[in-house]
Every structure is written in structure tokens, then in C-alpha cells.
C-alpha positions in Angstrom: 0.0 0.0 0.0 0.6 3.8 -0.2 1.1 5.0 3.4 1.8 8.3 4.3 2.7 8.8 8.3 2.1 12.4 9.4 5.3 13.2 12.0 9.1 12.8 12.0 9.3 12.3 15.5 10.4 9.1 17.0 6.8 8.0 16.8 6.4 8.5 13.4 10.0 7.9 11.9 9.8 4.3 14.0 6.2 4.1 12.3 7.4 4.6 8.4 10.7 2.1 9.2 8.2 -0.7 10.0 5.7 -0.3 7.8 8.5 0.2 5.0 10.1 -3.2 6.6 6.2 -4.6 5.9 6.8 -4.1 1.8 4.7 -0.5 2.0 5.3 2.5 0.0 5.8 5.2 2.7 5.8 9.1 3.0 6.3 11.2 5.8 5.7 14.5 6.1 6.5 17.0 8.3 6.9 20.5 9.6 10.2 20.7 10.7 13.6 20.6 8.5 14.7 17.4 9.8 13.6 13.9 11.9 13.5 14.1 15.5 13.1 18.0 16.3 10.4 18.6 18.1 9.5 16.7 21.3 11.7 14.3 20.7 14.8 16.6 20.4 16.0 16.7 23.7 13.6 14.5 26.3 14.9 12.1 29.7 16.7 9.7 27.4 15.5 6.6 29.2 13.5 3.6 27.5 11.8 3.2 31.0 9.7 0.5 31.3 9.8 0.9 34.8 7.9 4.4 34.3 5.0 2.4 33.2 2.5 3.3 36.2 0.0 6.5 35.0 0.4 9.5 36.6 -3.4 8.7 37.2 -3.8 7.2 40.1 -5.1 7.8 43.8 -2.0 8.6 45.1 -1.9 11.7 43.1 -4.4 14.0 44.2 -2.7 14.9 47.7 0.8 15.7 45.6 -1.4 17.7 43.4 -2.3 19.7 46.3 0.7 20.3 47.7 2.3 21.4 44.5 -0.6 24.2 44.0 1.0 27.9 43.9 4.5 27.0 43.6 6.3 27.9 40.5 9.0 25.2 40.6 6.8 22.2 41.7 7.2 18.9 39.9 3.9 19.6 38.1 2.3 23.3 37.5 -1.0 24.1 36.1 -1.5 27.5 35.0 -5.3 28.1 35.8 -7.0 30.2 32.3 -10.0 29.3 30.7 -9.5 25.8 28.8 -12.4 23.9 27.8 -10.0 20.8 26.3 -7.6 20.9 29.5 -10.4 21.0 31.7 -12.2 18.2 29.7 -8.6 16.2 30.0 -8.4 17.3 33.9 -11.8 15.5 34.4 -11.1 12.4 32.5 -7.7 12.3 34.3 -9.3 12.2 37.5 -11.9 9.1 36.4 -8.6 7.3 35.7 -7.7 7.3 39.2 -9.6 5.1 41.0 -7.5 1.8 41.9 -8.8 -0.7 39.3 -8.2 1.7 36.7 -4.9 2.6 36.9 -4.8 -1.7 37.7 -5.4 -2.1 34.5 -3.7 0.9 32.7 -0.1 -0.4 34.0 -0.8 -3.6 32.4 -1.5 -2.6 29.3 1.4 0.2 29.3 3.9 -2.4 30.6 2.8 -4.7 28.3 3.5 -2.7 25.3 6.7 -1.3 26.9 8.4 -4.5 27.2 7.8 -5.4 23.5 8.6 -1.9 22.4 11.9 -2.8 24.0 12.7 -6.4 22.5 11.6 -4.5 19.1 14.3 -1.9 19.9 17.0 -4.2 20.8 16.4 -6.6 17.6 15.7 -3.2 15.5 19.8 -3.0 16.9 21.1 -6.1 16.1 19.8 -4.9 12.6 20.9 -1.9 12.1 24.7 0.0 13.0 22.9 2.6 15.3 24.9 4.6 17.2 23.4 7.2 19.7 24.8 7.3 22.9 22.8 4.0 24.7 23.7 2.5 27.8 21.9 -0.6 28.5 22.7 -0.3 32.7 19.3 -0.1 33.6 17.2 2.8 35.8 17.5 3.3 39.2 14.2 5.2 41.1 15.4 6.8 44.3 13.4 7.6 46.9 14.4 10.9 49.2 10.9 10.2 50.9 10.0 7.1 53.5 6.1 7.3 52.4 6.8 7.7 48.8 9.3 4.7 49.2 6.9 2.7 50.4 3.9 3.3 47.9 7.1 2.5 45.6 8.0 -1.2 46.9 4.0 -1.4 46.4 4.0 -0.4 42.5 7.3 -2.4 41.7 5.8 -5.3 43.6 2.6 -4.6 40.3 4.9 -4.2 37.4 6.4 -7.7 38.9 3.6 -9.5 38.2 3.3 -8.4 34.4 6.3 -9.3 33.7 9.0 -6.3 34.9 12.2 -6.8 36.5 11.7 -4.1 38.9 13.3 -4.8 42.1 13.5 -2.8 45.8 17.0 -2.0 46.6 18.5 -0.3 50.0 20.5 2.8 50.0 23.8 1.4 50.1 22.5 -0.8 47.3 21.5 2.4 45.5 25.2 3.7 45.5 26.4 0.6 44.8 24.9 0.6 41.3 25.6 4.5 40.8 28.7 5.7 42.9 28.0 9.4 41.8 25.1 9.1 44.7 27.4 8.3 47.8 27.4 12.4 48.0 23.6 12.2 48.5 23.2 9.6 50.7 22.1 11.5 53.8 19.5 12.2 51.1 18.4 8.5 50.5 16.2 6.5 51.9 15.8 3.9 49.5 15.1 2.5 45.5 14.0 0.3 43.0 15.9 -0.5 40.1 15.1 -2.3 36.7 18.5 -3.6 35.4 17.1 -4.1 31.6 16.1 -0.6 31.0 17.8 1.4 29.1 18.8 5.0 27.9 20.1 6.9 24.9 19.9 10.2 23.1 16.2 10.1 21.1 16.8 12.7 18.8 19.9 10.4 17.6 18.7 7.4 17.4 15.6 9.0 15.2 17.9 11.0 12.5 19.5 8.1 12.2 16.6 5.6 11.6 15.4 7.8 9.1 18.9 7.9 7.7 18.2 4.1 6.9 15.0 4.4 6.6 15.8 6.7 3.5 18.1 3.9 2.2 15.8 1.6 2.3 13.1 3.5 0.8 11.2 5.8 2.7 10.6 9.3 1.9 10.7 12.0 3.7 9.4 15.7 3.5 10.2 18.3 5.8 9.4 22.0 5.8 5.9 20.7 5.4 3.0 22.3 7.1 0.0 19.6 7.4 -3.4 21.5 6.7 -6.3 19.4 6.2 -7.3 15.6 6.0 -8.8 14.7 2.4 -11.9 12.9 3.2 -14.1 11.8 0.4 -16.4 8.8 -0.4 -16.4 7.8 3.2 -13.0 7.2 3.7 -9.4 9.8 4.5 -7.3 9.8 1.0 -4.7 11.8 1.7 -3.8 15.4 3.1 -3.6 19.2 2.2 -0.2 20.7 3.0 1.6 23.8 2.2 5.3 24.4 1.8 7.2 27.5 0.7 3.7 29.0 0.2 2.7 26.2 -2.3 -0.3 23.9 -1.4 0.6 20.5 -2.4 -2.2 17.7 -1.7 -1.0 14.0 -1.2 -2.7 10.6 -1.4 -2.5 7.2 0.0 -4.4 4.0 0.9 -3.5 4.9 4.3 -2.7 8.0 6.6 -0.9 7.4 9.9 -1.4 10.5 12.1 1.8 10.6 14.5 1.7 14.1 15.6 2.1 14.2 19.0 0.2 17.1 20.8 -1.2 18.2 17.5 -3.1 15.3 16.5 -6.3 16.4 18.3 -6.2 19.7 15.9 -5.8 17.5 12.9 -9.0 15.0 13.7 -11.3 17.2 15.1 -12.9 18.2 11.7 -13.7 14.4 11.2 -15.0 14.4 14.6 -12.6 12.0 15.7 -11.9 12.8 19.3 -8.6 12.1 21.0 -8.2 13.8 25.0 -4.9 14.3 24.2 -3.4 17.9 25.6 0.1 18.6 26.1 2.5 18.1 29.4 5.3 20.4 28.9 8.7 19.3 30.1 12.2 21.0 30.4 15.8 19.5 30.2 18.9 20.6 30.6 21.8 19.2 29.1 25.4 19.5 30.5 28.6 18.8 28.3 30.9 17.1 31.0 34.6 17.6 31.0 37.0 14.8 29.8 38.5 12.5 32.6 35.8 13.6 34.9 35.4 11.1 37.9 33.2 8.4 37.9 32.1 8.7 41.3 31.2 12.8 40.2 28.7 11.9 37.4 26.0 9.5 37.2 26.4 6.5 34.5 23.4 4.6 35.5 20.0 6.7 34.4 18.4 8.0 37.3 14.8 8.6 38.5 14.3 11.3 41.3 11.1 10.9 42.6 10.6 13.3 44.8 11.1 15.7 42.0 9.8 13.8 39.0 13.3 14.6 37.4 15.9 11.9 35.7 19.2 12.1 34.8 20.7 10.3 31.8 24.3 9.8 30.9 24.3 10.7 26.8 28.5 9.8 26.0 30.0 13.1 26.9 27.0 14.7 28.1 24.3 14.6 31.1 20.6 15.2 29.9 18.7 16.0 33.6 14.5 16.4 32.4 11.4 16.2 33.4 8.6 18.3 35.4 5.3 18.5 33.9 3.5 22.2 33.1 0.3 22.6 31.8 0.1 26.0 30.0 -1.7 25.0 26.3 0.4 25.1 23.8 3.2 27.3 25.0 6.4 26.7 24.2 8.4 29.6 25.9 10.9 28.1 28.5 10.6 29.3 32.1 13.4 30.2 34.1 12.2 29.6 37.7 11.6 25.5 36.6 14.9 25.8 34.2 16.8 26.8 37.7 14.9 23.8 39.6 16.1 21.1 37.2 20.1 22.8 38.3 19.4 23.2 42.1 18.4 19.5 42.5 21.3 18.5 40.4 23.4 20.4 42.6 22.0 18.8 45.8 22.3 15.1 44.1 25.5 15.8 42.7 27.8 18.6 44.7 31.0 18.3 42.9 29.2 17.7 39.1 30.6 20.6 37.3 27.4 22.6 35.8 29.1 24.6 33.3 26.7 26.5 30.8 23.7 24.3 30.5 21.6 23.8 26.8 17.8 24.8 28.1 15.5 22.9 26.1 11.2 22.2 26.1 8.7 20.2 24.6 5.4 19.3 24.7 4.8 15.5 25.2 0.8 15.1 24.4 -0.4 13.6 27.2 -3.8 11.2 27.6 -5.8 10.9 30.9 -4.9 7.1 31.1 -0.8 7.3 30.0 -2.4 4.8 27.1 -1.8 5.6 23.8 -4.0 5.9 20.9 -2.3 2.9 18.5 -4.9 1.4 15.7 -7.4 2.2 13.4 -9.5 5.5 13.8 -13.2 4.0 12.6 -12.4 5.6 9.7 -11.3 4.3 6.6 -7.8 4.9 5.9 -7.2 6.6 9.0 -4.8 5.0 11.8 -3.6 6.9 14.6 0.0 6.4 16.8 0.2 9.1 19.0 -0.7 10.3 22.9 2.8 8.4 24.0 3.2 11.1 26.7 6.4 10.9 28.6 7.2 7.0 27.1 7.6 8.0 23.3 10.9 6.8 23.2 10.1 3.8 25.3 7.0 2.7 23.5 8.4 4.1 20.1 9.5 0.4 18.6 6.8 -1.1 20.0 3.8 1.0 18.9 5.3 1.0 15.3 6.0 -2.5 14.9 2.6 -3.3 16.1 0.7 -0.5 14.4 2.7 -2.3 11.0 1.1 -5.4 11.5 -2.4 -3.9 12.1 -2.4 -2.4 9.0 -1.0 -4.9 7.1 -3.7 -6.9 8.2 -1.9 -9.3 10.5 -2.4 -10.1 14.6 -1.3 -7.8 16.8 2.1 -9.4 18.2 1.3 -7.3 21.7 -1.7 -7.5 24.5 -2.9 -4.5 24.5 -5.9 -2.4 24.2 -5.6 -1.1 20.2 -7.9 1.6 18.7 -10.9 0.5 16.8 -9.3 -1.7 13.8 -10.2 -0.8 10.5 -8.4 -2.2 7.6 -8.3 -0.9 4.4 -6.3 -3.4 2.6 
């Protein structure tokens, strides 16, 4: 078939590599002028399967609360007039009652294992270089209370299948030295020895390197208009580029847009409560010869601060926070400064240098599940709503979403958007 995937993030580059490894003729368009630059450019680095419980769940109201009015909290809502966040705030909260969020770590972990298998195969295939570490992630816990709801969720992801397993303090430093400054800090961890970490933007400009080898092509500088819908079915899209509109067509569209999905479907009335979560990072280019027991080497969760820290080669990528604020892309100085003063408190003697700021919008759904499947129209199949695990259910989701529409099985358990294949 004709395919045309909509998005040159990791999402959507991962998408068109499958589906071109399927035998399909694929296009992908996007706005940008290369793969990988938008909220994939410069995220928490970590293929974090161990990140698989929602941020819905009832545990999350009382942090809520105490995070209200402070402009460096882990999470920060800034209160406007929003019917579509408002309409996401409510479904959020329906996804926090205990048998819920039960069932929405299953199906995330699910799909977050096989995205990672995918990934490492999609390695054994392919000479891809972009700074991984396969040493795991280790969640520490600065907290007693929080560390204990933790034993309780890693204790969950055990039974589907995650290595996930409670560790001590001194256990803690033993896998990451760099912490033994902290320690007074520490009152405990988990740590998941087969997840991984890597630079995202990498890895994606170089799949669709190959991906270009092997066939694929891709269009940037392209601004996606309108879906062509005729004769009950989607046919293609209306772009425009260098002030030319240009309409393509395809047996299939695959909408991979991240936060901007939602903009795209509405017209169709194909509704996805997907709004975005903006996070920051900060990137730090470490010295040469710098001590092993100064920097971390071992991806990091913080939990206290919803913050990791991932070891990119010559560089340390800290990220995370959450801020609701539409789609506003401006970076804020109080939360860039909060990602540095933690860093500073984990890590005393890490030299900080001049740090790259960056922000994206990771598009968010009240459950953490993706939208992955058909869209009940014709033609139209949807990857997108990957929130903070893009990079961790990237493989996954496209290797899956390739077999959907290819009419084949699903090869993963999980809870796929209406099917509807076109053949």
C-alpha cells in the first residue's frame, strides 16, 4: 500500500521504518527541517519500562495539592480558561480510581516491554549509534512514604512481567557511585537492570537515515493542513510548503503528531483527549576524565522531584517536570533553575558549566495509554498520545501498528484503537 505517516518524531520515523520493513510505499511529512526535532529533540533519554505506572492514580491528588501555587513544583497548572484541558483534567481524575490505573499499567507495561525487545532486535539490525547505555534505571526515593507506595507499585509491574526490584541505600550507591554524596538524602530505590537510555533525537535521524536507504521518503518544511476525506474514507492530506499547497494521497494515513493530532481529527470528529504536558531539560557537556564517582552513569529517576538524569556519552541530559500552560512553548526560568538546584543537591561536585535549556510538549492522555490502531475511519490509523514513554513505546507501537495495517495479529496484549483495515 501507499502510506503516508504524518510526523518525523520518534513516533512516526519508527512508524514509516516498520511499515517500510512490511513491503509498504511510505511518505512522511512533516513541519520541521529534519527527523527528531520537536519533542523528541532533547527528552529524559531513558527507555523506561519501569515508568510504566499513570500519573493517574489515587495517590496523586494529595501531591497535586501540595504542588498548588508553587512555580517550581514537579507539576504546575496554569489556571486560564481551557475547555480541552479541563475536559482532560476531568477524564484524568476518572482514571484514578485503583482498578483503573490496575489495568492501565498492564497494558502500558505490556507494550513497553515489547517496544523494548523491538528496539533491541531493531539494533542487532541496524549499526545505530546514539549514545545507549543498556545499565538499567534506578528510582530513588528521598521520601519514607513515597518509598513505600514504591516497593507497592514495583511489587505490580512484577507480576506483568517487569524486573523491577526494591534496593537499600547502600544498594543504590552501589549501582551509581556518583550518589554516595547524597546519601544523607536517600532513603531507598527500585531498580530495573534491563532498562535502558540513549539520546532520542539520535537514534531517530539516524533511523530515518536508513530508513531513507531503504526507501522511505521524507518531506520536511511541510505544514499539514487538512485531511482529504471523500467517499467515506481519509485519502490523503492538504499541506503547504514555501507558500505552495501541495495535496498527497495514500491508501493509508498514519497520524503521529504528538500534541497536535487532536487539531488534525477534530474536523472528522474524531476525538482524542490528548493535551500537552510540557517538560524541560537541561543538558550538561561534562569535562574529559571527569570522575566516575562525580557523574552519574546509570539513568536516574528522582522521585521526589519527577526529574531523571541520563548519561548521553560526553554529556548529562537531567528532564522532566510537567506544566500545563496549552500550547506554550516559551521556556521558564524559575523551573529551568529547579532542574540545576536538584542536580546540585544530588551531585555537589558535578561541574554545571553552561547548561543547553530545552522544552517540549509531550501530548499527554488521561490514562498514560496511547492511541495505537485504526481511527473507525477508513484509511485513517492513529500512533500518538505516547506522553512521557515515546521513546520507550516508540518500537513497539510501530512495529505493532505495521502489522495492524498490514492486516496481520497484533504481536502485543494490549488495548488497540478501533481496527479498521483498508487493505
Amino acid at each position: 500500500m501507499k502510506i503516508l505517516v504524518l510526523g518525523a518524531g520518534v513516533v512516526g520515523t519508527t512508524t514509516a521504518w516498520y511499515l517500510r520493513e512490511a513491503g509498504h510505499e511510505v511518505t512522511v511529512l512533516d513541519r520541521q527541517p529534519g527527523a527528531g526535532l520537536d519533542t523528541s529533540f532533547a527528552n529524559g533519554g531513558q527507555i523506561s519500562v519501569s515508568h510504566a505506572e499513570p500519573w493517574a492514580n489515587p495517590h496523586v491528588l494529595p501531591n497535586i495539592l501540595k504542588w498548588l501555587g508553587k512555580p517550581d513544583a514537579p507539576l504546575l497548572v496554569h489556571w486560564r480558561w481551557d475547555p480541552d484541558f479541563f475536559s482532560w483534567a476531568w477524564r484524568f481524575l476518572r482514571q484514578c480510581w485503583p482498578h483503573r490505573t490496575e489495568q492501565n499499567t498492564r497494558a502500558i507495561v505490556h507494550l513497553a516491554l515489547y517496544s523494548r525487545s523491538c528496539l533491541q532486535a531493531l539494533r542487532q539490525q541496524l549499526p545505530l549509534n546514539y549514545d545507549g547505555l543498556a545499565k538499567g534505571i534506578l528510582h530513588i526515593y528521598t521520601d519514607k512514604a513515597e518509598f513505600a507506595r514504591g516497593r507497592s507499585a514495583a511489587a505490580a509491574m512484577n507480576q506483568h512481567g517487569l524486573d523491577r526490584m526494591v534496593v537499600s541505600v547502600d544498594e543504590c550507591i552501589a549501582i551509581e557511585p556518583a550518589l554516595a554524596t547524597a546519601k544523607h538524602l536517600l532513603v531507598g530505590g527500585d531498580y530495573t537492570a534491563s532498562d535502558e537510555s540513549g539520546d532520542a533525537h539520535r537514534f531517530t535521524q539516524q533511523l530515518a537515515g536508513f530508513a531513507t536507504e531503504a526507501g522511505v521518503q521524507f518531506k520536511f518544511g511541510v505544514e499539514i493542513q487538512r485531511l482529504i476525506y471523500t467517499k467515506g474514507r481519509v485519502a490523503g492530506i492538504d499541506t503547504l510548503s514555501a507558500g505552495k499547497q501541495t495535496q498527497y494521497f495514500a491508501d493509508a494515513v498514519v497520524v503521529a503528531l504528538g500534541s497536535e493530532s487532536s487539531h488534525l481529527l477534530t474536523p472528522l470528529r474524531v476525538a482524542l483527549p490528548i493535551y500537552p504536558a510540557k517538560g524541560y531539560s537541561a543538558t550538561l557537556d561534562l569535562p574529559d576524565g571527569l570522575d566516575q564517582a562525580v557523574a552519574p552513569t546509570v539513568s536516574l529517576t528522582d522521585d521526589a522531584r519527577k526529574i531523571v538524569f541520563s548519561r548521553l556519552g560526553n554529556r548529562l541530559r537531567i528532564a522532566g517536570t510537567a506544566e500545563f500552560n496549552g500550547f506554550n512553548r516559551e521556556l521558564d526560568p524559575v523551573r529551568c533553575q529547579a532542574l540545576l538546584t536538584r542536580t546540585r543537591e544530588l551531585f555537589p561536585a558535578l561541574p554545571i558549566g553552561a547548561p543547553h535549556f530545552w522544552c517540549g510538549l509531550r501530548p499527554a492522555t488521561p490514562s498514560n495509554i496511547p492511541f495505537v490502531g485504526g481511527s473507525g475511519i477508513p484509511g485513517l490509523w492513529l500512533n500518538t498520545g505516547h506522553g512521557t514513554l515515546g521513546w520507550t513505546m516508540a518500537c513497539g507501537s510501530a512495529s505493532a501498528l505495521s502489522a495492524l495495517i498490514s492486516g496481520q495479529s497484533a504481536p502485543v496484549d494490549f488495548p488497540f484503537t478501533q481496527f479498521s483495515h483498508v487493505g
